[in-house]
N, C-alpha and C positions, 0 to 999 in steps of 0.2 A: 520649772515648777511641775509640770505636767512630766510623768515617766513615757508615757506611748504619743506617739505622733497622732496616732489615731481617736486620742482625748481632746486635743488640739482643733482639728478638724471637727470634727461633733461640738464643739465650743463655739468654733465659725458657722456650723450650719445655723446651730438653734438661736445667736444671735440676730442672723439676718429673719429667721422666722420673728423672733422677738420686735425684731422694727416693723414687720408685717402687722405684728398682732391689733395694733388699732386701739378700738377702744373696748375690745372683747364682743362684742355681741355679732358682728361676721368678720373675724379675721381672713386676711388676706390670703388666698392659699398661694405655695409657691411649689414648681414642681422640681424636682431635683437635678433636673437641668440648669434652673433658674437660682438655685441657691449656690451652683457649682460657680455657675458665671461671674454673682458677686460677688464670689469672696475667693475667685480665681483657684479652684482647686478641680482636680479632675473627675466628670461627673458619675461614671459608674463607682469612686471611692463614695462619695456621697448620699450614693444611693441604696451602697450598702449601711453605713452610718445612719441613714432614717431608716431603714430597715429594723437597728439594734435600739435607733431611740424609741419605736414606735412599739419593738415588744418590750421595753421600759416603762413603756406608758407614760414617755413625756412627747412622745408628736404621737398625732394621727392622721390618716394618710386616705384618700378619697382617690379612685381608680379610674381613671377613663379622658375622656376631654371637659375640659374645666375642673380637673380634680387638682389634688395635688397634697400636701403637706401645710399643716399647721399646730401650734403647740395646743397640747393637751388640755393646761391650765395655766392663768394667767403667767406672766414674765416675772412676776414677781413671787408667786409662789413655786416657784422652780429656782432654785441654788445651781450655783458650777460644782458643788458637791454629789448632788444628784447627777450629772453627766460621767465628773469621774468615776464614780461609785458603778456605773455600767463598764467600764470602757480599763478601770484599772484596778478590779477585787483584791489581788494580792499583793498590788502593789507595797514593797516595804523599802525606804531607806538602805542601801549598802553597807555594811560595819566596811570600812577601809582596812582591817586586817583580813579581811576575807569573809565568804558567808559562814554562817555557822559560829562563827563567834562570840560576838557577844548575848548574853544570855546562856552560854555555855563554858563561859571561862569569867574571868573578871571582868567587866566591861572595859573598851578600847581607850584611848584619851581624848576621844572625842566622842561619844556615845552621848553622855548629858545633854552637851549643847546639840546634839542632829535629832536629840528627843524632841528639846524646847524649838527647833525651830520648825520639825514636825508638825507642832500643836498650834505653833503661828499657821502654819499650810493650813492644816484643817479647819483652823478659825475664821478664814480668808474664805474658803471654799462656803463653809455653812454657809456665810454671816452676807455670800453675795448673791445675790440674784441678779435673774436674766432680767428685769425693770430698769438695770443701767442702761441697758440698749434701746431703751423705746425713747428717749429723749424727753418726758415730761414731769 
C-alpha cells in the first residue's frame, strides 16, 4: 500500500504515540527511544521520522529529561493521509508499460482499473484516522 518504507515506519511511530494520547489533556510523552522499542524498529531511524512529523506539525517534541514526543492534535483528527502526504509527495502508480506512458500515448490496458483502485487508496488513507489506535 504504502510506496517508501519510511511511510510505514512513521505510521508505526504515530500509532504507538496515538495509544499514549490518553484523554488529550496531558498526553503521554514518549521519547524516541521509547517508541523504537515498541514497535521494534531501529531508534536513530525514528528519530529522524519525528524530526519530519514534527516539522509537519503532526508531533511535537519537548527537549531534555522528562521530554520527549507527543501528537500535535487529537488521534482522531489526524488521517494515515496526512502521514503519507509528508513522507510520499510524488508518489504515483507505475504505468506497467513504462514511465512516461500513459498520459502520453493511449493509456495502457490496465490504467482505468490502477486509477479506480488509486481512489480506493486515497479514500482509505483520508477516511482513517490515528483514534483506531487509542482503543475507545
Amino acid at each position: 500500500m504504502f510506496h517508501q518504507k519510511t511511510t510505514q515506519n512513521a505510521i508505526a511511530a504515530m500509532s504507538r504515540l496515538a495509544e499514549l494520547y490518553g484523554d488529550g489533556v496531558s498526553p503521554t510523552l514518549a521519547s524516541s527511544r521509547d517508541i523504537a522499542e515498541s514497535r521494534s524498529l531501529p531508534a536513530p531511524l525514528v528519530a529522524k521520522i519525528l524530526t519530519e512529523l514534527s516539522r509537519g506539525g503532526l508531533v511535537t517534541g519537548s527537549p531534555g529529561p522528562g521530554g520527549g514526543y507527543k501528537l500535535a492534535k487529537s488521534p482522531r483528527e489526524i488521517t494515515l493521509y496526512h502521514v503519507v502526504q509528508l513522507f510520499e509527495r510524488d508518489a504515483k502508480s507505475a504505468c506497467p508499460y513504462g514511465p512516461g506512458w500513459c498520459g502520453n500515448h493511449e493509456p495502457c490496458p490496465l490504467h482505468h482499473s490502477m486509477l479506480a483502485l488509486q481512489q480506493i487508496q486515497q479514500d482509505f488513507l483520508k477516511n482513517t484516522n490515528f483514534g483506531v489506535f487509542v482503543g475507545k
